[in-house]
C-alpha positions in Angstrom: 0.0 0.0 0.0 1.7 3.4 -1.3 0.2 6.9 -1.0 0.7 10.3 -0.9 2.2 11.5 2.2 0.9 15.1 3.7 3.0 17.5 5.9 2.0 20.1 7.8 3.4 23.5 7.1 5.3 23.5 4.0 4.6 21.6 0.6 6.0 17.6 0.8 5.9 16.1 -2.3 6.2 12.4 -1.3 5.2 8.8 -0.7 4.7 7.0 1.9 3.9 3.1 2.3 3.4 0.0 4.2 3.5 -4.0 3.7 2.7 -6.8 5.6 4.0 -10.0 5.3 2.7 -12.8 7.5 5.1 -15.0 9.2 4.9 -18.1 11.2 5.8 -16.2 14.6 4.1 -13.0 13.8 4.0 -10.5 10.8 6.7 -8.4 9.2 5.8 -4.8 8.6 8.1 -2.7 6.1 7.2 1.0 6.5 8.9 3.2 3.8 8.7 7.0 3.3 10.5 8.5 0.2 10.6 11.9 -1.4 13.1 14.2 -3.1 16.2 15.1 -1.2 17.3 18.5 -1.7 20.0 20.2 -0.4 18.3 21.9 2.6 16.8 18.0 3.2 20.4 16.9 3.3 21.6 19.8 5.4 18.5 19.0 8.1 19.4 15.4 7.8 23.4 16.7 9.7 22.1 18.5 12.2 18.7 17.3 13.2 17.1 13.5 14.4 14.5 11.7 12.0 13.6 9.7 14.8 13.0 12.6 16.7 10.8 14.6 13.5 9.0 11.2 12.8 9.1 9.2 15.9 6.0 10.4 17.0 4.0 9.4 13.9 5.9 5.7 13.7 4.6 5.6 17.3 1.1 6.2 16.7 0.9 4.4 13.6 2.4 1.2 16.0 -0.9 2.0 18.6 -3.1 0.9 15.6 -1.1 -1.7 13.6 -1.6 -4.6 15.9 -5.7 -4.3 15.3 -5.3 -3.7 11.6 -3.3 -6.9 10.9 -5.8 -9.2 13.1 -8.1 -7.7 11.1 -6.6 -8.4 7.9 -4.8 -12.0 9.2 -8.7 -13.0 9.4 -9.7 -11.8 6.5 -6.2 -13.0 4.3 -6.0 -9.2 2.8 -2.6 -8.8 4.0 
């Protein structure tokens, strides 16, 4: 599953995704987030923490992944 991703603030032009791949002691989640890197992107990435900018997001996203992939284990949409 791929779609837009939306920022807050200023303009993003990006993607964001997700995958789940069942496994036989749990599921494997990929979570992928890609857009263009300019130079003020790479100059951001030196001096300040993605896991501090996005964290919070990955975090809430995690409060509602374990329901969505009982929901779609039962179902086989995964």
């Amino acid at each position: 599953m791929s779609e837009p991703a939306a920022q807050t603030g200023e303009q993003w032009h990006g993607r964001r995704g997700r995958s789940l791949q069942p496994r036989e002691t749990g599921t494997l989640v990929t979570w992928t987030l890609t857009g263009p890197t300019t130079f003020m992107t790479k100059l951001m990435g030196v001096f300040l923490s993605m896991d501090k900018m996005l964290g919070g997001d990955f975090e809430k996203g995690l409060a509602n992944l374990e329901a969505e992939v009982e929901v779609e284990a039962e179902t086989g949409t995964a």
